[in-house]
VOGU-3710 file (C-alpha; in Angstrom, 3 decimals, decimal comma):
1> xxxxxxxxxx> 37,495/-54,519/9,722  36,736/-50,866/9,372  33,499/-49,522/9,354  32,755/-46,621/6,744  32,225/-43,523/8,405  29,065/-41,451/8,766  28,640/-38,348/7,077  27,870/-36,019/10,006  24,871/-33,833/9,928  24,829/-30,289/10,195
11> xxxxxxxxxx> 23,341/-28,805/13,756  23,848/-25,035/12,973  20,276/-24,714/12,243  20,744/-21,946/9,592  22,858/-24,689/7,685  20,553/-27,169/8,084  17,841/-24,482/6,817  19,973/-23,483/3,907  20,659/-26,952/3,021  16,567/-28,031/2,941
21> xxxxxxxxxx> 16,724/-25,895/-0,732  18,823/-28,918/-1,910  15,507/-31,062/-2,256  14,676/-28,502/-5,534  16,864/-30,155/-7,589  14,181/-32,565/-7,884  12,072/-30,118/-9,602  11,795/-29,196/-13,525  12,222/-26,424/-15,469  8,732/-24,950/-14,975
31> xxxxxxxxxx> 9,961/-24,200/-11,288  13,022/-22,582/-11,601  10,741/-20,601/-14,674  8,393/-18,841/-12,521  10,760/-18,193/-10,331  12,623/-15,980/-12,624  9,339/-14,731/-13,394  8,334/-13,950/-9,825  11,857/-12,048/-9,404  11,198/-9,768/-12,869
41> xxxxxxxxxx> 7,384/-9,200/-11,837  8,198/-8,475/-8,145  10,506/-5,656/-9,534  8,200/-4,366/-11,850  5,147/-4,307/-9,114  7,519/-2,698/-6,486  8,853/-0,133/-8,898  5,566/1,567/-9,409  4,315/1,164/-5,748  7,300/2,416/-4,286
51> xxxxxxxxxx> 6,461/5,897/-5,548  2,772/5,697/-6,857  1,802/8,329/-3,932  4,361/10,902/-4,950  3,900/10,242/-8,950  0,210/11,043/-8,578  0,968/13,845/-6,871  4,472/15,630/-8,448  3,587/14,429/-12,086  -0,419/14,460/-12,195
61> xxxxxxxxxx> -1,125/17,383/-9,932  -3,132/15,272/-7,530  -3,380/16,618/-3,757  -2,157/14,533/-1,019  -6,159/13,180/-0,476  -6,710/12,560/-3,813  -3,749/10,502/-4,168  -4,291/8,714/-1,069  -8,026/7,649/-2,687  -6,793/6,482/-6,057
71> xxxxxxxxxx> -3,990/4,624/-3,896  -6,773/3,300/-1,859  -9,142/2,096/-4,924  -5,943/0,234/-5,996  -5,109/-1,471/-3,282  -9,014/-2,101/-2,048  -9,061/-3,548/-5,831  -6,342/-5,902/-5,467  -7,657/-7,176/-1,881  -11,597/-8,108/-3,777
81> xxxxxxxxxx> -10,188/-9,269/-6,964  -7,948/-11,923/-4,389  -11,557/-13,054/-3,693  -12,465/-14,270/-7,318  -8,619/-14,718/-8,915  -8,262/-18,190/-7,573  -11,209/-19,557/-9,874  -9,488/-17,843/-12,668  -6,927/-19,574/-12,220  -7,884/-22,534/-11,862
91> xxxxxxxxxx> -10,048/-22,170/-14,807  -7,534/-20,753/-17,326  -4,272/-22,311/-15,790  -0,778/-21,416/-15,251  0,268/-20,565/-18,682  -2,511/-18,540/-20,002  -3,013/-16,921/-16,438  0,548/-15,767/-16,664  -0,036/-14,181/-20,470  -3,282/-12,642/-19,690
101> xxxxxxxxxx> -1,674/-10,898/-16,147  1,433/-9,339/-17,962  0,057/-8,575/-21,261  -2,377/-6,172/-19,726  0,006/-4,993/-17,219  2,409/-4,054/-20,118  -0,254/-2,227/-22,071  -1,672/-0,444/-18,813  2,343/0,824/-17,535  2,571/1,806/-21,896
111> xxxxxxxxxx> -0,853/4,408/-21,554  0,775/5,409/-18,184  4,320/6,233/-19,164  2,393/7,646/-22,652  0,207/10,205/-20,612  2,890/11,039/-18,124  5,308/12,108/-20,695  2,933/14,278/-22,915  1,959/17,338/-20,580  -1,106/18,588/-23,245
121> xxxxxxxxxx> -2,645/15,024/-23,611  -6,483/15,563/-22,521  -7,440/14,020/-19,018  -3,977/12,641/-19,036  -4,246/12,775/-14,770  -8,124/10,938/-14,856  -6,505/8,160/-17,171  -3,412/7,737/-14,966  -5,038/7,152/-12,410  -7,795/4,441/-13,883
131> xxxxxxxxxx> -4,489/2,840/-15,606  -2,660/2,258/-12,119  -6,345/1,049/-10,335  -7,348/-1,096/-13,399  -3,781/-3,162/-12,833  -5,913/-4,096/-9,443  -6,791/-7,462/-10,751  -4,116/-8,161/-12,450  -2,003/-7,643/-10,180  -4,200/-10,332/-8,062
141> xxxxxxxxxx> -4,056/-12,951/-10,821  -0,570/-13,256/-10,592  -0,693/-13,578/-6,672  -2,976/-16,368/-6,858  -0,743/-17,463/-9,687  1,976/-18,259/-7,915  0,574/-19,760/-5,623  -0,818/-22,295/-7,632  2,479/-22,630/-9,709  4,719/-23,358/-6,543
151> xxxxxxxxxx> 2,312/-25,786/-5,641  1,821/-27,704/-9,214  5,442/-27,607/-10,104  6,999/-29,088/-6,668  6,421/-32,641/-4,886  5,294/-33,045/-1,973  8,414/-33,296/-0,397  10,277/-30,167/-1,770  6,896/-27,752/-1,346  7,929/-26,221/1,708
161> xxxxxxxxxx> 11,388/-25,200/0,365  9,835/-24,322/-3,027  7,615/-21,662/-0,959  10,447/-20,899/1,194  12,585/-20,155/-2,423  9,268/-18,315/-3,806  9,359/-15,892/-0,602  13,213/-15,405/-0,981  12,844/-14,460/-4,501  10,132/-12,041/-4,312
171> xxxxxxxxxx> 11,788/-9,922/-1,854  14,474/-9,602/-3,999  12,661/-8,449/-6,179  11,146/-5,896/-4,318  14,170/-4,626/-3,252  15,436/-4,087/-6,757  12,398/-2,245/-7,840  12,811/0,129/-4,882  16,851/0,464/-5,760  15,530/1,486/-9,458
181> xxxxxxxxxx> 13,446/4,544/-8,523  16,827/6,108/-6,941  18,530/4,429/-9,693  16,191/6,914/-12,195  15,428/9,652/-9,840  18,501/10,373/-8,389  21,604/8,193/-10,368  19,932/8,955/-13,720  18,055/12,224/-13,315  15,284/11,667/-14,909
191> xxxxxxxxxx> 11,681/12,290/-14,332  9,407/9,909/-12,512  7,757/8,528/-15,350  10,801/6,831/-16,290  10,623/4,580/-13,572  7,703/3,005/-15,743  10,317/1,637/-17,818  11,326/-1,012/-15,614  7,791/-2,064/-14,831  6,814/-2,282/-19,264
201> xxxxxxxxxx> 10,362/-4,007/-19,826  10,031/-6,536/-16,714  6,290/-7,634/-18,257  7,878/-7,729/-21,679  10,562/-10,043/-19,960  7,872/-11,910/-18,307  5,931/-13,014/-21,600  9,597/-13,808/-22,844  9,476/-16,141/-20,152  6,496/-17,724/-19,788
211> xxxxxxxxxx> 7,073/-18,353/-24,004  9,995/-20,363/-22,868  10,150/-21,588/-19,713  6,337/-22,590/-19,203  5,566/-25,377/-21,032  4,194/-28,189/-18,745  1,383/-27,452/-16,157  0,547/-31,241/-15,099  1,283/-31,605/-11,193  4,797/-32,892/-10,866
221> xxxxxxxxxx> 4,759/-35,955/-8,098  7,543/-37,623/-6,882  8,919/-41,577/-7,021  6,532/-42,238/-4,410  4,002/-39,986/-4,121  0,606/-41,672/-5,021  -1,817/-40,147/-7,975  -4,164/-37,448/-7,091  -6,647/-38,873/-4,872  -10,723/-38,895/-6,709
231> xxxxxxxxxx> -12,599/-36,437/-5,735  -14,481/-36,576/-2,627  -18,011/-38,137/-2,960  -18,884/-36,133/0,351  -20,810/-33,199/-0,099  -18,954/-30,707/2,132  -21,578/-27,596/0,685  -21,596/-24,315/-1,131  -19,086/-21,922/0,017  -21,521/-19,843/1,835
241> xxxxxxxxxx> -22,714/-22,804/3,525  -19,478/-23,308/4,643  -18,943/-19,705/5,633  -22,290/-19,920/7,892  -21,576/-22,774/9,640  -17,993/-21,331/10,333  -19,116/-17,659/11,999  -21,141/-19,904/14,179  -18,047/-21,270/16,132  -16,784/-19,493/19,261
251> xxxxxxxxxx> -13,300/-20,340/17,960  -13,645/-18,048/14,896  -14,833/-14,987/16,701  -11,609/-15,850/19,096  -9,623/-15,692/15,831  -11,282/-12,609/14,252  -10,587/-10,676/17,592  -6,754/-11,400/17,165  -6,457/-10,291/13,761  -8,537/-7,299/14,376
261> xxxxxxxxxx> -5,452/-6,705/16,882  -2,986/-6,688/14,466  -4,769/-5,030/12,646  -2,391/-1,526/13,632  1,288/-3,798/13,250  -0,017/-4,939/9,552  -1,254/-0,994/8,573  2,564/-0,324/8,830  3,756/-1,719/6,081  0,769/0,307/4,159
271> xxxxxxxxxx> 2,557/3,387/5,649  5,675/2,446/4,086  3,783/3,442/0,732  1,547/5,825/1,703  3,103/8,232/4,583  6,737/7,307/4,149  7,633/8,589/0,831  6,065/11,894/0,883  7,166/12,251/4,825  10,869/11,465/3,826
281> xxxxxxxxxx> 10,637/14,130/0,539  9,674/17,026/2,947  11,702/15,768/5,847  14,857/15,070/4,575  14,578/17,104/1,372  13,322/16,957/-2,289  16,428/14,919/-2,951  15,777/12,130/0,058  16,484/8,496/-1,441  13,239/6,806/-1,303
291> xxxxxxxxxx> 13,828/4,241/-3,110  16,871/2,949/-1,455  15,142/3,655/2,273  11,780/1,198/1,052  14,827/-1,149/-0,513  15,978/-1,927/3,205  13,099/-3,792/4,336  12,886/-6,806/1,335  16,757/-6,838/2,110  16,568/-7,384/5,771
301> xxxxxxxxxx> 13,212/-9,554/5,316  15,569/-11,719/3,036  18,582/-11,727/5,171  16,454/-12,265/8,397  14,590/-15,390/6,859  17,768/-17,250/6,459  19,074/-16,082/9,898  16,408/-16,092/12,322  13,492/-18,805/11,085  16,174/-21,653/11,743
311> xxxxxxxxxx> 16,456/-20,118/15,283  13,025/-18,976/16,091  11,541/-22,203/14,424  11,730/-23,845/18,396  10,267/-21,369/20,201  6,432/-21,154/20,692  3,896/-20,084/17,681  2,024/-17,833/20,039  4,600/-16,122/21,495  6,701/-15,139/18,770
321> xxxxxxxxxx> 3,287/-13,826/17,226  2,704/-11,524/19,619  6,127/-10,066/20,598  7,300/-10,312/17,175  3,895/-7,446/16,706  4,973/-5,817/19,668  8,692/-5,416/18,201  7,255/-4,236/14,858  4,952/-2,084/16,838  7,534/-0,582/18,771
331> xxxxxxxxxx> 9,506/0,787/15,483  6,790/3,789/14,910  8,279/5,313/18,233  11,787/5,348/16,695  9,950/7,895/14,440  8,815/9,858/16,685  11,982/11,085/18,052  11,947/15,207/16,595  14,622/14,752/13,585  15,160/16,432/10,220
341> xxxxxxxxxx> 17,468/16,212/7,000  20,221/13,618/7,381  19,180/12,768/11,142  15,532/11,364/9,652  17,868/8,675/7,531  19,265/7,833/10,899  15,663/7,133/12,811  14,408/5,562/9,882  17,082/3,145/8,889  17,004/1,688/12,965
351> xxxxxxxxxx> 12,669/2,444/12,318  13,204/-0,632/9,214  15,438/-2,441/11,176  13,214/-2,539/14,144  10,362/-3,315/11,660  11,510/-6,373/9,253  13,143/-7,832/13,311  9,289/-8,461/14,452  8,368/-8,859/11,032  10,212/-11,895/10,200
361> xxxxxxxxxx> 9,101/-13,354/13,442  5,325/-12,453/13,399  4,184/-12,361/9,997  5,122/-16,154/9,572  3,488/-17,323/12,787  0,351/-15,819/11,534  -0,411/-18,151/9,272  0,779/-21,152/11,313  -1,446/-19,837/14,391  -4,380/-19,711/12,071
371> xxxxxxxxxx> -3,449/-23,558/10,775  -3,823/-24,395/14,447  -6,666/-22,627/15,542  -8,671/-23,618/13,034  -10,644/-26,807/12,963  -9,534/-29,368/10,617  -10,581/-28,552/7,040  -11,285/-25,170/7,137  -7,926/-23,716/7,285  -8,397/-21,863/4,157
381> xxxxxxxxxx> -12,110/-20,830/4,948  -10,610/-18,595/7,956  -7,669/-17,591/6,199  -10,158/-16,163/3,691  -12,378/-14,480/6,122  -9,630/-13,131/7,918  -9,269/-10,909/4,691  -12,502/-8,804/5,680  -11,243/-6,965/8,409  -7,665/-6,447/6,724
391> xxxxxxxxxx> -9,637/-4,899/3,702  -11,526/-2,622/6,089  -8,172/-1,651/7,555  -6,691/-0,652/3,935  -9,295/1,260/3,025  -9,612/2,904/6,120  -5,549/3,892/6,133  -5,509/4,589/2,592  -8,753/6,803/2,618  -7,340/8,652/5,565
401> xxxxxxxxxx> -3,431/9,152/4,784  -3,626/11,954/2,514  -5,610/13,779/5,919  -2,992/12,875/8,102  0,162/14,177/5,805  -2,028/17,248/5,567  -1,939/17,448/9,337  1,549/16,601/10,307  3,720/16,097/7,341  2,044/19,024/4,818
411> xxxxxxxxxx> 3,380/20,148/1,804  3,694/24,041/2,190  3,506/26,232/-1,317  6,227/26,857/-3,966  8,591/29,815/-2,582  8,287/29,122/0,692  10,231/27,440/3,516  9,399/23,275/3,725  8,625/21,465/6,230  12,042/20,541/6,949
421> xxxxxxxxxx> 13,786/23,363/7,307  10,370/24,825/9,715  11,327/21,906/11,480  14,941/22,840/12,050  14,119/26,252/13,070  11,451/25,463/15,699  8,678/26,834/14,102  6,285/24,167/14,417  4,599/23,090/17,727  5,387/19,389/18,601
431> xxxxxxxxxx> 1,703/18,375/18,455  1,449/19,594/14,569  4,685/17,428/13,970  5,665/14,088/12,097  6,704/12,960/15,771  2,803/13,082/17,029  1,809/11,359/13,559  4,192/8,469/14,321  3,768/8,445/17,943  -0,183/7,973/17,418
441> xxxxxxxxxx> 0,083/5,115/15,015  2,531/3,702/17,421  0,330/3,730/20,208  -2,648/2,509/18,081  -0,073/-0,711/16,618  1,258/-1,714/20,048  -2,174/-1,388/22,092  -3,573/-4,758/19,744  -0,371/-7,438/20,531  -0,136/-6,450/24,515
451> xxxxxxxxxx> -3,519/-7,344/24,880  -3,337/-10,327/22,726  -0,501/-11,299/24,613  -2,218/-10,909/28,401  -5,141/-12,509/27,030  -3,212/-15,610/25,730  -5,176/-18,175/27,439  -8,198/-17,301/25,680  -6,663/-16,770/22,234  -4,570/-20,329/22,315
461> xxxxxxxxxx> -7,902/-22,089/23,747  -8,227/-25,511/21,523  -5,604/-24,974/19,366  -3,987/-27,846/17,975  -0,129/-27,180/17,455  2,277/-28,966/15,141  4,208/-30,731/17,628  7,858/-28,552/17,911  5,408/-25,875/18,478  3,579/-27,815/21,312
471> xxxx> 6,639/-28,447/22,946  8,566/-25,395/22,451  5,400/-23,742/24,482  5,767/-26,109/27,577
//
């Protein structure tokens, strides 16, 4: 008698990775929905932010500081409305959330493109810029959106691949809104209000969508997952109670410290709006693909997900947090090597690489090291107040980057040589370079994870790690 043989299981851990998605097929049509949805708004969001900086400045005659404040209302106004959005939510659910969020983002990107295209139409530069800050919330509802959605329309079982699949698909999307402002600017020739376009006809899309592919909100459970547990008849207290009794633990201040850390890594991807377009227009040349150069990081963030989280996944949650910062950290100095013209696309091509490497493995382990730190239960109460210092940080960067390009990347008048080809003939001392700007923020990013890392002891004290993470650190 034979016995039947055993299907044999996958160790190459990026098969066994790619091969967790196939628990989605238990999922319904809702899902899959708002995934297409998160790939069409994704593109739409990064289309617009990819070149905001240089739109309000080339199309609405806004200075480099003046750009880098509206830029900084925006994103300060996305970061408070995060505060308040998940109440919204929860009040108005999925559906009408989803409405709501792209209607007015389709009628705010209309009055845009409308102003930017008629030259004589009064305060057309004042109601740009309210347009782009009043998408602020928004822009948060859909955030908090998703979040919600991935959550109602999985099981328990297929919730970490659904999020997985959500993370996958927004980066895609963000790399094809960066691909479509060289795919206007530079393919297409057109001005860069066009780029609008793709932001108005990806919220049309996304009604379209949501009409047709959002019908059920209830939670979907699985065979046998029980109902939704009653609510609690404990009394756990206000959310300010909560808050208070929180700050009053020796274990959040640890935890506040280490984000205020990495506090210069996560500012980085902020430059990669705010310094890098306008530094790679008058360092490479009016003509420099910006699109395509902010395209490379969703790409490698999507590519290095599939490769490297099966692999990194055993190694210790600490550790990869900090030297994955320090990696990420590291990629300013790549910058700072003197370059010009077609020798900047070099440094900042290995720059992104360097980046989305220490990316991939820090940014993850953030959240897991904050899941472990934290005492049970209030997980999301630290995750929340982790936000304060991080909004400090934007505003700080975004108030202050139109300074620094005035500084070290500056924009010299019509008629005269730019800054690249002053550059190429020497004329500019190295401390008044882009070099110094990017060797300064690279100091400032690296100093936070080496200390984190030699004070490890302290950071780690009382954590309570899942337990591959546990061992992986022993």
């Amino acid at each position: 008698m034979t016995q039947a043989a055993v299907p044999a299981v996958p160790t190459n851990p990026v098969t066994q990775y790619l091969r967790g998605f196939a628990v989605l097929k238990e999922t319904r049509l809702e899902y899959w929905g708002l995934q297409v949805i998160n790939l069409i708004d994704s593109a739409a969001y990064m289309s617009l932010t990819a070149i905001a900086v240089v739109f309000l400045s080339h199309d609405f005659g806004y200075s480099d500081v003046h750009a880098g404040y509206i830029f900084s209302a925006f994103t300060m106004g996305v970061t408070i409305s995060l505060f308040f959005t998940g109440f919204l939510t929860d009040w108005l659910g999925i559906r009408r959330t989803l409405y709501i969020s792209m209607l007015a983002l389709l009628g705010l990107r209309v009055l845009m493109l409308v102003v930017a295209l008629q030259p004589a139409f009064p305060y057309r530069s004042q109601i740009a810029a309210a347009a782009l800050i009043a998408m602020a919330p928004f822009i948060a509802m859909g955030v908090t959106m998703y979040q919600a959605g991935n959550r109602r329309f999985t099981t328990d079982r297929s919730r970490g691949a659904g999020f997985n699949l959500w993370y996958l698909t927004m980066n895609a999307g963000f790399f094809v809104g960066s691909m479509s402002v060289d795919l206007v600017r530079k393919l297409l020739s057109l001005p860069n209000a066009y780029i609008l376009v793709v932001g108005i006809v990806g919220s049309a899309l996304c009604v379209v969508c949501t009409y047709v592919l959002v019908r059920n909100e209830e939670q979907l459970r699985g065979p046998d997952e029980p109902p939704a547990p009653a609510a609690a008849a404990a009394r756990r207290g206000s959310p300010l109670e909560v808050a208070a009794n929180v700050i009053r633990e020796p274990v959040f201040w640890r935890f506040l410290v280490l984000v205020f850390l990495l506090l210069g890594v996560r500012a980085v991807f902020l430059y990669l709006h705010i310094l890098w377009p306008k530094y790679w227009l008058r360092v490479i040349g009016p003509d420099a693909a910006i699109g395509t150069l902010q395209a490379v990081n969703p790409l490698l963030v999507a590519v290095g997900l599939i490769v490297l989280i099966p692999v990194l996944s055993r190694f210790s949650v600490y550790g990869m947090l900090t030297y994955g910062a320090i990696i990420s950290a590291l990629s300013l100095f790549v910058l700072a090597i003197p370059s010009y013209g077609l020798m900047t696309y070099y440094t900042s091509l290995a720059c992104l690489l360097i980046l989305t490497v220490g990316e991939v493995i820090w940014s993850p382990r953030l959240t897991e090291y904050t899941a472990a730190i934290a005492p049970k239960g209030q997980e999301g109460t630290y995750l929340g107040l982790s936000m304060i210092p991080w909004f400090a940080a934007k505003m700080t960067v975004s108030v202050l980057s139109g300074h620094m390009l005035n500084v070290w990347v500056p924009e010299y008048p019509a008629g005269e040589p730019i800054l690249r080809d002053r550059l190429a003939a020497g004329e500019i001392p190295f401390w008044r370079t882009p070099s110094m700007l990017w060797l300064l923020l690279g100091a400032v990013a690296l100093a936070g994870p080496i200390i984190a890392l030699a004070l490890r002891r302290w950071f780690t004290q009382g954590a309570h790690w899942a337990p591959r993470a546990e061992a992986a650190a022993h």
